[in-house]
PAPA-340066 format. One record per residue (C-alpha): residue number from 1; residue in three letters; y negated, z, x. Coordinates in steps of 0.001 Angstrom, whole numbers. Last residue first. Example, Ala and Ser with C-alpha at 12.3 -4.5 7.8 and 13.67 -1.06 7.14 Angstrom:
2
NODE num residu      py      pz      px
NODE   2    Ser    1060    7140   13670
NODE   1    Ala    4500    7800   12300
This chain:
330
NODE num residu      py      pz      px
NODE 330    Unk  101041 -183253 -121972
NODE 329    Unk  101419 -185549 -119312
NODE 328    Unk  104965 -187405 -119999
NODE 327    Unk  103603 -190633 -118367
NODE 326    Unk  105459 -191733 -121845
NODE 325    Unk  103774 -189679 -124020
NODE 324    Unk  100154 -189830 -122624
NODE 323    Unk  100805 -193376 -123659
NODE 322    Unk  101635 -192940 -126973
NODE 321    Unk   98816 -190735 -127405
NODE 320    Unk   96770 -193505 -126101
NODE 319    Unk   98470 -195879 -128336
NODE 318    Unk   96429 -193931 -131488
NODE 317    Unk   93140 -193668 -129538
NODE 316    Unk   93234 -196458 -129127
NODE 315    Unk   93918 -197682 -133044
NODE 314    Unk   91575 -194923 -134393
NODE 313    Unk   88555 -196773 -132378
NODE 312    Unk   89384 -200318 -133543
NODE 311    Unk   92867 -202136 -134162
NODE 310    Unk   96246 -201689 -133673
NODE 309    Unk   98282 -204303 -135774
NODE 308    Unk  100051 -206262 -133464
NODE 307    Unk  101034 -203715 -130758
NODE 306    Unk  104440 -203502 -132200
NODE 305    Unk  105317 -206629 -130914
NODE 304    Unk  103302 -210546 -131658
NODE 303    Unk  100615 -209964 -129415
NODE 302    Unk  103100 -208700 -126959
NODE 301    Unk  102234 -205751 -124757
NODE 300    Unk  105547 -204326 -124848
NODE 299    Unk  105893 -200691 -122509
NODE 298    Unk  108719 -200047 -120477
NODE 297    Unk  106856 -200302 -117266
NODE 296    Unk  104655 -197378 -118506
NODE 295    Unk  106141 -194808 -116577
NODE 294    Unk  105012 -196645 -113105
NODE 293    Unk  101771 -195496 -114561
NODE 292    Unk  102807 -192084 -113871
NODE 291    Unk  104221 -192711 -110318
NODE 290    Unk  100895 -194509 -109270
NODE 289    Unk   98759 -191817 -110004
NODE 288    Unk  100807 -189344 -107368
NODE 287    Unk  100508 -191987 -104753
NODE 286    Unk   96903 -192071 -105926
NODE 285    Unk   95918 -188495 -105209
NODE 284    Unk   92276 -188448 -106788
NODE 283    Unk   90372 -185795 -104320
NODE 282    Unk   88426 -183054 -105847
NODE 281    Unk   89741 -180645 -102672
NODE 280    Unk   92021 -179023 -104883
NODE 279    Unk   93771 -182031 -105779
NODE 278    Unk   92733 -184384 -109095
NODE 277    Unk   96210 -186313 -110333
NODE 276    Unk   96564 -184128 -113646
NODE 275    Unk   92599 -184857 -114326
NODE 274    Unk   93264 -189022 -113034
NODE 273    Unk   96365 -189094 -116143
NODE 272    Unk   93967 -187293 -118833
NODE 271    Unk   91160 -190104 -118078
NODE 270    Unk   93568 -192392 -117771
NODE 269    Unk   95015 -192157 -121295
NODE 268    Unk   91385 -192807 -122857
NODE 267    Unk   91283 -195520 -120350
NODE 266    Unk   94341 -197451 -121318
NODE 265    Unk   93846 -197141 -124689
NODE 264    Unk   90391 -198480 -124686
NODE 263    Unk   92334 -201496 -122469
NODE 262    Unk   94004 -202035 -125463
NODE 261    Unk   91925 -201815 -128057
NODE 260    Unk   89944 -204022 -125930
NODE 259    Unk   92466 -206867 -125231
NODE 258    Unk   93669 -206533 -121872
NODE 257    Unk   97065 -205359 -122598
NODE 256    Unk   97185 -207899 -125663
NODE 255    Unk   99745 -210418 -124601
NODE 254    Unk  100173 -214024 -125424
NODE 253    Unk   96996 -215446 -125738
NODE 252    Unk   95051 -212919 -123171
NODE 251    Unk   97536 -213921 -120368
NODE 250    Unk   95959 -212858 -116960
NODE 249    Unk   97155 -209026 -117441
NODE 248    Unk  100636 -209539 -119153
NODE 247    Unk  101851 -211520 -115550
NODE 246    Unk  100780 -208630 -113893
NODE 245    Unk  101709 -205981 -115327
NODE 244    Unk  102870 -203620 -113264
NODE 243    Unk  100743 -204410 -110406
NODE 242    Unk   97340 -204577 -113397
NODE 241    Unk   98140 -201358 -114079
NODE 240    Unk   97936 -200008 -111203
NODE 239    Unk   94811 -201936 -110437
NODE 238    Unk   93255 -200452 -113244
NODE 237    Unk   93549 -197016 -111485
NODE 236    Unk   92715 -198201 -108286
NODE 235    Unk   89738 -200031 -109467
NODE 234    Unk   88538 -197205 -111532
NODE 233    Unk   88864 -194260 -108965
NODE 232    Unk   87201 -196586 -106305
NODE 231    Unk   84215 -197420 -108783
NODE 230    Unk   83828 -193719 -109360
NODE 229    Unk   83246 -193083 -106069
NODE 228    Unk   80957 -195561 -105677
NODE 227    Unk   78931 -194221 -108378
NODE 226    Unk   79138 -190694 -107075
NODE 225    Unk   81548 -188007 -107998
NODE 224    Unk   79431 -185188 -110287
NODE 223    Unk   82029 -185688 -113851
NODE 222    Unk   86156 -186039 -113071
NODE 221    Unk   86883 -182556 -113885
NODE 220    Unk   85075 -182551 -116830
NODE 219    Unk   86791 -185330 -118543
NODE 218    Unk   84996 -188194 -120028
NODE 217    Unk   85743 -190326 -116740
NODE 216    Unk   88110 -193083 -118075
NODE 215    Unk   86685 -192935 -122090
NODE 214    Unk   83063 -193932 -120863
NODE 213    Unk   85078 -196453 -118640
NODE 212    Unk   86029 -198119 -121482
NODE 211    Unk   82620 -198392 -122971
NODE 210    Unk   80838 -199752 -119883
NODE 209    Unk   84053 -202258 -119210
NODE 208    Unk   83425 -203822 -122720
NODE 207    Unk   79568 -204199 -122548
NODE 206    Unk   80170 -205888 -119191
NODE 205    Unk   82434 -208436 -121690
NODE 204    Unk   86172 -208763 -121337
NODE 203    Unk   87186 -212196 -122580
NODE 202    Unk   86506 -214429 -118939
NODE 201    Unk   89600 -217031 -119195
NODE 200    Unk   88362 -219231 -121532
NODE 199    Unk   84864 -218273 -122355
NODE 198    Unk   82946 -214999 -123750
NODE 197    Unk   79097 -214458 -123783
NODE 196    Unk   77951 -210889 -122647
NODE 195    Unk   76106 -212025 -119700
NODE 194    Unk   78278 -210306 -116708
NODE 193    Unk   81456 -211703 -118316
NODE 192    Unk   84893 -210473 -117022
NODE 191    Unk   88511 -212427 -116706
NODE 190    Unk   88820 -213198 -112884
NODE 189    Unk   86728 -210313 -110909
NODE 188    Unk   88490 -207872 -113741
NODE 187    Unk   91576 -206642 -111543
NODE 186    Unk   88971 -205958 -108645
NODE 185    Unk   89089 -207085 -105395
NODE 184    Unk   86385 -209903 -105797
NODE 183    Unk   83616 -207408 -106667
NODE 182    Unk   81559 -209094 -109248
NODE 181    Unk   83223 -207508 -112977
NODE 180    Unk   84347 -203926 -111022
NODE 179    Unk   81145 -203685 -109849
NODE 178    Unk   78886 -204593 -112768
NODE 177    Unk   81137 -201658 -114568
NODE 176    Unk   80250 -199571 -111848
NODE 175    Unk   76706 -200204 -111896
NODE 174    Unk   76466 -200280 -115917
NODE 173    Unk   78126 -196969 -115636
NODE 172    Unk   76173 -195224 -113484
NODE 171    Unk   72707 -196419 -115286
NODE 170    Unk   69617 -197020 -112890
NODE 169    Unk   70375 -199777 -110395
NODE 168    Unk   72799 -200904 -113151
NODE 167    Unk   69786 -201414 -116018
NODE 166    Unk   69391 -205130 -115929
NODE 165    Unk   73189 -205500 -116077
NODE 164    Unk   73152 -203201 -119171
NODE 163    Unk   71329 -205087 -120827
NODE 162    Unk   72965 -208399 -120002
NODE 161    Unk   76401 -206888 -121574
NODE 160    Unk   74015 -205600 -124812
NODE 159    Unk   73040 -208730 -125770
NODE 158    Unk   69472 -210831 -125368
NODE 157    Unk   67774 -209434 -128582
NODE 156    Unk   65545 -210776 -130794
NODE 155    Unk   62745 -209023 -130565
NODE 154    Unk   63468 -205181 -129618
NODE 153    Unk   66238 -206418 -126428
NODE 152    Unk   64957 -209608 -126052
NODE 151    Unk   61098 -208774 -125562
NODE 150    Unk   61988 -204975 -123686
NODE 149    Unk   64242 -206608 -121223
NODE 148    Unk   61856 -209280 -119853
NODE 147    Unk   59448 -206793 -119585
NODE 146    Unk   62157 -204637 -117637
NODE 145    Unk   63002 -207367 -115509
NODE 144    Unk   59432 -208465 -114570
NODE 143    Unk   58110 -204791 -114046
NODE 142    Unk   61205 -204394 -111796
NODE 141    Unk   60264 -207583 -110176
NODE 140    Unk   56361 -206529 -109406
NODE 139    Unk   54572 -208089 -111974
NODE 138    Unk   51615 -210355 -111065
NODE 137    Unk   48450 -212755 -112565
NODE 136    Unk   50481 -212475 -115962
NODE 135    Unk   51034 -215546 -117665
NODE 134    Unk   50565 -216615 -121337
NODE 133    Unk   51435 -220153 -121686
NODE 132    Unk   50840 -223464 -124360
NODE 131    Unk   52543 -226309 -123688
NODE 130    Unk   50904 -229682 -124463
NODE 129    Unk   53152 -232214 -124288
NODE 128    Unk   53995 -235711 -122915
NODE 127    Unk   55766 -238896 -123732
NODE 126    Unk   58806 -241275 -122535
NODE 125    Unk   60660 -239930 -125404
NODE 124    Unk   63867 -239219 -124231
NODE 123    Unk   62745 -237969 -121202
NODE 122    Unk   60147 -236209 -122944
NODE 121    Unk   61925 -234247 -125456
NODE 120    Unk   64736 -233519 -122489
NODE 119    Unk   62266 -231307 -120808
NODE 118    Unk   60943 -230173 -124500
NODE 117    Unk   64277 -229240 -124934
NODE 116    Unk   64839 -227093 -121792
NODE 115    Unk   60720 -225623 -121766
NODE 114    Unk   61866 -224164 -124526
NODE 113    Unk   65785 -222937 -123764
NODE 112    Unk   63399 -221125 -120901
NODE 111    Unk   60365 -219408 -122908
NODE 110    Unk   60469 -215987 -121976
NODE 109    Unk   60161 -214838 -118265
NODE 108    Unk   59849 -217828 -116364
NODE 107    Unk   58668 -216997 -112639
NODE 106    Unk   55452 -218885 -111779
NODE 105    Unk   55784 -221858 -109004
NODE 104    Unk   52972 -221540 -105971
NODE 103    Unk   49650 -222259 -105007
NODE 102    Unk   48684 -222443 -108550
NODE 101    Unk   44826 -222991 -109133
NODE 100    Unk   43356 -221483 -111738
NODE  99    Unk   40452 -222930 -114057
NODE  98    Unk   37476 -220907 -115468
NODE  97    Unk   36545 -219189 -118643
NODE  96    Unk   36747 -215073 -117851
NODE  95    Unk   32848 -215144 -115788
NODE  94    Unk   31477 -217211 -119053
NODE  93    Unk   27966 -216109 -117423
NODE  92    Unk   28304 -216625 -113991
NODE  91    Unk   30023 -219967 -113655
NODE  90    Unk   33126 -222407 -114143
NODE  89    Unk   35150 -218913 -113597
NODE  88    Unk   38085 -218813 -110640
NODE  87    Unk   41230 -217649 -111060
NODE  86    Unk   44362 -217873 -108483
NODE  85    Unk   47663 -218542 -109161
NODE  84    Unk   50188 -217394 -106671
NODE  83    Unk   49606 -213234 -106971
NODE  82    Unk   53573 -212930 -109065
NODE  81    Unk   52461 -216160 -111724
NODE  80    Unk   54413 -214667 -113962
NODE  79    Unk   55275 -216436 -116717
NODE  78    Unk   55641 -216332 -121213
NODE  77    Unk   56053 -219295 -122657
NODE  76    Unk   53779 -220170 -125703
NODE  75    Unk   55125 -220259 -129336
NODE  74    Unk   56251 -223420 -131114
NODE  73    Unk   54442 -225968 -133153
NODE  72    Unk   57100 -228760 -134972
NODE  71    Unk   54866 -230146 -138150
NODE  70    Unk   53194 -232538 -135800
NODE  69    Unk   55975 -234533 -134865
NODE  68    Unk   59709 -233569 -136547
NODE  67    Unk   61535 -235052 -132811
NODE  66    Unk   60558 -231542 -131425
NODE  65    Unk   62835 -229595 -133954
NODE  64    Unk   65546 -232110 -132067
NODE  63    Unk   64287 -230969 -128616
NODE  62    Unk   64866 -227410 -130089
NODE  61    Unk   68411 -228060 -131119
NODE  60    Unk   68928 -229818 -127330
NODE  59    Unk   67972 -226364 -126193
NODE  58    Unk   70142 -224323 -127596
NODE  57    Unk   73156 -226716 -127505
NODE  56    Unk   72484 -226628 -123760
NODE  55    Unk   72354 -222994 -123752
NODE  54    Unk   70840 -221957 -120283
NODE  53    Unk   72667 -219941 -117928
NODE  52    Unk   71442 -215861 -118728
NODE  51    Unk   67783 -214847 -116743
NODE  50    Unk   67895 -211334 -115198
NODE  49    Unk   67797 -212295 -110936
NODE  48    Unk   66630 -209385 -109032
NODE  47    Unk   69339 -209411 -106607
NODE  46    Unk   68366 -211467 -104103
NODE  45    Unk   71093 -214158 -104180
NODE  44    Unk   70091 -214689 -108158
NODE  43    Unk   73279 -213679 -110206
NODE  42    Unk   71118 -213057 -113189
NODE  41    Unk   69125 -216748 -113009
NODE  40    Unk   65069 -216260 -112210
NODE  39    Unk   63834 -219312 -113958
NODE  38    Unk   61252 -221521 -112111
NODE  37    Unk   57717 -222954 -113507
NODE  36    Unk   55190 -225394 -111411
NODE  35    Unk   57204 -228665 -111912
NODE  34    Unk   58380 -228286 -115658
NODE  33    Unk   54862 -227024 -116469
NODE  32    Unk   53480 -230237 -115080
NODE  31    Unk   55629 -232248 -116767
NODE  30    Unk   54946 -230498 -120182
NODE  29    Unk   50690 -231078 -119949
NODE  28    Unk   49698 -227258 -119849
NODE  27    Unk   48002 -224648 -121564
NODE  26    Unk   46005 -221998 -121518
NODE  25    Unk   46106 -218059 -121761
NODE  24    Unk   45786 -216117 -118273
NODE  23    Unk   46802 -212114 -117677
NODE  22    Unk   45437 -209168 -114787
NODE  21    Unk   47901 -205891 -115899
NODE  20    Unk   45256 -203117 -117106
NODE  19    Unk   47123 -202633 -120164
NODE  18    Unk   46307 -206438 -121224
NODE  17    Unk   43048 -207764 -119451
NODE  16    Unk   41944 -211150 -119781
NODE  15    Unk   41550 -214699 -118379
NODE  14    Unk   40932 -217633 -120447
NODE  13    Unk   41830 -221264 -118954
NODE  12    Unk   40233 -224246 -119526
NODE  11    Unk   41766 -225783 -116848
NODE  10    Unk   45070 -225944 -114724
NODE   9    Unk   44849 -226993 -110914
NODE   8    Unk   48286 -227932 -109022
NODE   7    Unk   48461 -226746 -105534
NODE   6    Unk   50592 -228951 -103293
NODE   5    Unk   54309 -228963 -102221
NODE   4    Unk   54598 -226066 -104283
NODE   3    Unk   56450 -222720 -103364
NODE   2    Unk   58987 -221398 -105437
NODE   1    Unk   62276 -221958 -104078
């Protein structure tokens, strides 16, 4: 994926020091930098993928900027070369002005919508750029993904679902809530969104689920299980719900069970639900969790019933006494 088929040699470049990480600053012609550049997508097979799906309107804006001539300058991309570019200086006296040669394609970090609309800048245009870059000689992929992090998250911010994608392998939450989203088994395989962006069919954001199941395990009795655990508790629990309601779960228009207030309500309830359903071994007795959300069968979901109206924090909480009502678990 990124290997070349032949190194490519870039000149005039300076290399520096930046907190003791090896960097370069040059530039390139844009077909070159199209050819020696690869993005790191978030559902890369290796794991370590961070990047969101390019924005097509996004980029085709910036092609358009392009089209202004002179007037249209733009910041450089940022890369990591990752140890396949090496530097060597023209001589002995300007030892950090020299040319690198790139044995193999540099990671994208910053820069991809870009290098997008100057791609399509030049296909329209039958012409070429200069693209300026700042890459560093090598991050390891953890330094890559939290860089990456850091820029969109204090800049100009990449969304909080992504953010807490990047941070699962650290954060309980964000890994459970990236489980429930990618496993195929679970209730929200079908209608979540890793990267925070919403589409037919996908309405609960990763930001969502990490909230919600904030209010599932706030009680003490549920805290020191491990991540997996957890994940099992949520999935079955959600997956009750989802057997009851089934044909309310996968209809966002017409229902509102799986709108966030909603689902809030759910979890705030569940969390008092899984405490009664804890045996004296710590063990969740789902048989037992299954007959109190059985309760709920009676319950109207209908965007138009008397769910209409409930909105925000209050409004969860609100239904989730209701709730707690009708499992009859006070």
């Amino acid at each position: 994926m990124n290997s070349l088929p032949r190194p490519i040699v870039i000149e005039n470049v300076l290399q520096y020091k930046m907190r003791g990480k090896v960097a370069y600053q040059s530039y390139l012609p844009s077909s070159t930098a199209l050819s020696v550049t690869y993005v790191k997508h978030y559902d890369h097979p290796a794991g370590k993928g961070y990047q969101r799906p390019i924005d097509t309107k996004r980029s085709t804006d910036f092609a358009i900027y392009l089209s202004k001539g002179d007037d249209a300058l733009f910041t450089p991309i940022l890369l990591n070369a990752a140890g396949g570019w090496e530097f060597s200086a023209y001589d002995n006296i300007r030892t950090n002005y020299g040319r690198l040669v790139c044995k193999g394609k540099a990671s994208l970090m910053d820069g991809q919508h870009r290098l997008g609309g100057i791609e399509r800048y030049i296909q329209e245009t039958n012409s070429e750029l200069n693209i300026p870059f700042l890459a560093f000689h090598h991050l390891d992929d953890d330094e890559e993904i939290q860089l990456f992090d850091t820029i969109n998250t204090k800049a100009k911010g990449i969304g909080t679902s992504l953010s807490k994608y990047l941070r699962r392998n650290s954060d309980e939450y964000s890994w459970i809530a990236t489980e429930l989203i990618t496993r195929p088994e679970s209730p929200f395989h079908n209608i979540g969104s890793i990267i925070g962006k919403r589409t037919r069919g996908r309405h609960i954001t990763l930001q969502n689920l990490y909230r919600t199941l904030q209010f599932l395990f706030k009680e003490q009795k549920l805290l020191g299980k491990s991540n997996e655990e957890k994940y099992q508790v949520a999935l079955n629990y959600y997956r009750s719900v989802k057997d009851i309601f089934s044909k309310e779960w996968i209809d966002y228009g017409e229902y509102r069970i799986t709108h966030i207030v909603c689902l809030d309500a759910l979890s705030i309830a569940g969390s008092k639900l899984l405490t009664r359903c804890i045996n004296d071994r710590g063990r969740i007795d789902y048989n037992q969790m299954d007959k109190y959300v059985k309760k709920l069968s009676t319950m109207n979901w209908s965007s138009d019933g008397p769910l209409k109206y409930v909105k925000g924090v209050s409004g969860s909480k609100s239904l989730a006494v209701d709730l707690i009502d009708i499992m009859s678990l006070e």
